[in-house]
N, C-alpha and C positions, 0 to 999 in steps of 0.2 A: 839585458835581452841578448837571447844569440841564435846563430842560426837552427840550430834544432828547437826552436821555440816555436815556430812555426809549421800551421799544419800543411800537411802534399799534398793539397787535392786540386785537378784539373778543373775542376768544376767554380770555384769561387775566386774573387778577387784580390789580390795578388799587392795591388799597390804601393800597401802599408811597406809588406816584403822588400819590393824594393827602391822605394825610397831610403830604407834602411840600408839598402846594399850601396845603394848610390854612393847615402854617404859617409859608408866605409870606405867607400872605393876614394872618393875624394881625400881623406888622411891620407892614403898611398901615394896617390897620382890624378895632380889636378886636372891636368891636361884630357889623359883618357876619361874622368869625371866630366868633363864639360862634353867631350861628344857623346858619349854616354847619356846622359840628362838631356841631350839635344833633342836623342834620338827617342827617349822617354815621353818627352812632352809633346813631341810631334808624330810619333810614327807608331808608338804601341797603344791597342784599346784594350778597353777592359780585359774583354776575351784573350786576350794573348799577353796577360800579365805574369802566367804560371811560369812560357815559356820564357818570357824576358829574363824573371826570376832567376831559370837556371842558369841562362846567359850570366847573369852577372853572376852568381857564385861561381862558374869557373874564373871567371876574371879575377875576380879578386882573389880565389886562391893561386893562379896565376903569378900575382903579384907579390905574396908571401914567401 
């Protein structure tokens, strides 16, 4: 699976996405994975799974 596997739409939930990004991001850097996930579990809902999404693709490409 990879990032262009999934589809861009504002409209639907996002989760799966990034769960996946999460943890990608954790093989890079456990550290920012853990507030990361922190931040996942407690502070993002449904609705704003799209935006998280992008959030972490810049991170992780960040971290490349």
């Amino acid at each position: 699976m990879s990032l262009g596997d999934f589809e861009r739409r504002e409209n639907k939930n996002f989760q799966n996405k990034c769960k996946y990004l999460l943890a990608q991001i954790k093989v890079k850097d456990k550290k920012v994975w853990e507030e990361l996930n922190e931040e996942f579990q407690n502070e993002v809902y449904v609705d704003e799974t799209w935006e998280f999404s992008e959030k972490l693709i810049k991170i992780y490409n960040d971290l490349n």
